[in-house]
N, C-alpha and C positions, 0 to 999 in steps of 0.2 A: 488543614493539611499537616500532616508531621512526616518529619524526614526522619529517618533513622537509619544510623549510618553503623554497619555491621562488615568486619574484617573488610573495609577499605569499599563493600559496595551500597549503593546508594540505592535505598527501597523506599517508593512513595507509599507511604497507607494513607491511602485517604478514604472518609469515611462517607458514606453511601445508606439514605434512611431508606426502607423498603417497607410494604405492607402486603400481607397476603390476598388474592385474590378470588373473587368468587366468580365474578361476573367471565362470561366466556362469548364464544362466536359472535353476532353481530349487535349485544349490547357494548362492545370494547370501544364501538364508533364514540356514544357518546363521552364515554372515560377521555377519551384524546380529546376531546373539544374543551372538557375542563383540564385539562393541563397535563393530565397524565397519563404515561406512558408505560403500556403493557409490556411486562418480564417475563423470564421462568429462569431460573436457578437450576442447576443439574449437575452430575456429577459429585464427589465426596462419596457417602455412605448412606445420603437421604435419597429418595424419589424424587423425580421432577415436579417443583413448585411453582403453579401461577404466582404474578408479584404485580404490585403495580408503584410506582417511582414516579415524583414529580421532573417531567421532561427539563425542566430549567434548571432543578440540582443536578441531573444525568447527565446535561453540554458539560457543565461545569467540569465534572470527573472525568469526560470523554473527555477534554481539551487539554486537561494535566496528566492522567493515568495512560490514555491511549488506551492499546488491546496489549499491550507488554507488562503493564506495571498490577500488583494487588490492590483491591480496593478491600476496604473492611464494609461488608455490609452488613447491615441491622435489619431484621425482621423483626416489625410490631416490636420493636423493643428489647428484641433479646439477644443472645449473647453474638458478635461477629462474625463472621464469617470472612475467609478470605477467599477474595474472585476477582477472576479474569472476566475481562469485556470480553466476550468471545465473536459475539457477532450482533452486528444492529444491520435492521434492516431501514432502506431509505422510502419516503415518498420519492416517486420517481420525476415529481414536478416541482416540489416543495426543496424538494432535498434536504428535509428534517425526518425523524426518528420515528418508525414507526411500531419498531418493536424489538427488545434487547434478550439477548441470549447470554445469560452467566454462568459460567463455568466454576464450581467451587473447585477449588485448589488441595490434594493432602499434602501434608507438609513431609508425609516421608514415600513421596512417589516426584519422580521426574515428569514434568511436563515440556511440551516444544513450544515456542513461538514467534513471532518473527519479529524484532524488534530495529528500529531507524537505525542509520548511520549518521552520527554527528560528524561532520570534516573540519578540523581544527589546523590551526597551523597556517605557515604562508609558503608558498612552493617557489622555489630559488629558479625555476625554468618559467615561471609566469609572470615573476617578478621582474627578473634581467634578463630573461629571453626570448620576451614578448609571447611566449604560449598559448595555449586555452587548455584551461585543465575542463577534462571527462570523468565524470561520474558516472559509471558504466551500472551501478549497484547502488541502490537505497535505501535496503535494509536485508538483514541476514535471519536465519532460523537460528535459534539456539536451544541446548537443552542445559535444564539445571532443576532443583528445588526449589521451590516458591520462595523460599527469601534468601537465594541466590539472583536470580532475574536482573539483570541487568534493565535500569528504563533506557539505556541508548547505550549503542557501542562508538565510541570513538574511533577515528581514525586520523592519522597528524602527517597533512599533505608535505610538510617539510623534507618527508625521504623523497619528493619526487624532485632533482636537482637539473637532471636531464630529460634530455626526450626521450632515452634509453631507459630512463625509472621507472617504474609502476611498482603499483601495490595489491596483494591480490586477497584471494579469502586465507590464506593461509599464511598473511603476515601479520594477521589482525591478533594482539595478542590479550588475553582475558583470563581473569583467573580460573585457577585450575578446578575449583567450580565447575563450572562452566565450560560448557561443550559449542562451539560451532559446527554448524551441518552443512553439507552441501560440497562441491566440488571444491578443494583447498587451492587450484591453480584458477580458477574464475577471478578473472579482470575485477579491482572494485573501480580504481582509477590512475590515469596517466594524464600529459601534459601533453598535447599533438602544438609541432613546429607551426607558426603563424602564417596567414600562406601568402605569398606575393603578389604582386599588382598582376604579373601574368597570369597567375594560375585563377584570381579574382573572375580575369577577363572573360578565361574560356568557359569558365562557370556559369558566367552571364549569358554566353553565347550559345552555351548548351540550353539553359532555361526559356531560352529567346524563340519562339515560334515563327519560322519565316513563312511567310504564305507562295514564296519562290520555290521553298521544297518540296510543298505538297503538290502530290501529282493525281492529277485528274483524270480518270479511268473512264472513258465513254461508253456507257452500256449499252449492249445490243440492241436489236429490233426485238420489241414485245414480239409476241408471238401470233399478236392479231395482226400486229404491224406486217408481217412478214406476207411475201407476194405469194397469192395461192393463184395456181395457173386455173384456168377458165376449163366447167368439164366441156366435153368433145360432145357436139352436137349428134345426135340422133338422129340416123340418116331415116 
């Protein structure tokens, strides 16, 4: 993994071995039983590429790069390429990797993504005034040029002093770079007052199921049940 640190932001390239693919539809089964795991590349100025990556190098870059950061990948040896994890698909049992969708990145076109919030800091209202801090938002869209990308936006709960503080999308501040999307006044996080033994109480009392409240509704007579008068004899 190399860091590389350009005007103050922090771009993971990590590097990502790939091999062209041939095999398709239902020979892919046995490729995953040997270890690896079916790609396609798309995006840039090439055509959609089959790929196929060893699953246990792929966690690895999933676990550090996420879908926010560049990875450098290598086809058969040649020259990198830079890509976004755009999409993996899950076993829905396993809940392992069953197949990854990479987005090549141009480095003079903006792309969106949606990248964590790290919450840094200690909050003066959770610390002395017993609080619970709310994290209403756990990650934001942003837009930039590929080696602007931020891998995570910070956020420093220390503004939040009272119960009257909050922080919202549009305190979040990031280089001029760097775009954040989405509604500027949306909640990320505030510190809600701790609640009292009373307020505790009624909580419980609400959650509590009396079988005293339920009321018991008698239904009618079935409709066989019901008295049918006798016919009138035949004189």
């Amino acid at each position: 993994m190399i860091l590389q640190v350009s005007s103050g932001t922090i771009a993971f390239m990590i590097e990502l071995q790939a091999k062209a693919r041939t095999a398709l539809g239902k020979k892919v089964k046995k490729l995953r039983s040997a270890g690896l795991l079916p790609a396609v590349i798309y995006g840039g100025k090439s055509t959609a590429l089959p790929l196929l990556i060893s699953i246990k190098d792929f966690l690895k870059v999933w676990r550090s790069a996420g879908e926010s950061s560049l990875v450098n990948l290598k086809i058969d040896g040649g020259a990198a390429r830079s890509v976004l994890i755009h999409d993996v698909s899950l076993d829905p049992l396993k809940d392992t990797p069953t197949h990854v969708d990479f987005y090549e990145a141009r480095a003079d076109h903006t792309i969106k993504v949606h990248v964590p919030l790290k919450f840094t800091g200690e909050s003066e209202a959770v610390k002395s005034l017993g609080g619970v801090l709310l994290k209403v938002i756990h990650e934001v869209e942003v837009e930039a040029f590929p080696k602007d990308l931020p891998h995570e936006v910070s956020v420093d709960i220390s503004k939040l002093k009272t119960f009257e503080d909050s922080i919202n999308l549009g305190d979040i501040e990031l280089p001029s770079r760097v775009k954040i999307l989405g509604d500027q006044d949306a909640l990320i996080a505030k510190v809600t007052p701790p609640r009292s033994d009373e307020e505790l109480g009624e909580l419980e009392q609400k959650e509590e199921l009396s079988l005293e409240s339920i009321e018991i509704v008698k239904k009618g007579k079935k409709e066989e049940d019901a008295e049918v008068p006798e016919p009138e004899k035949a004189e």
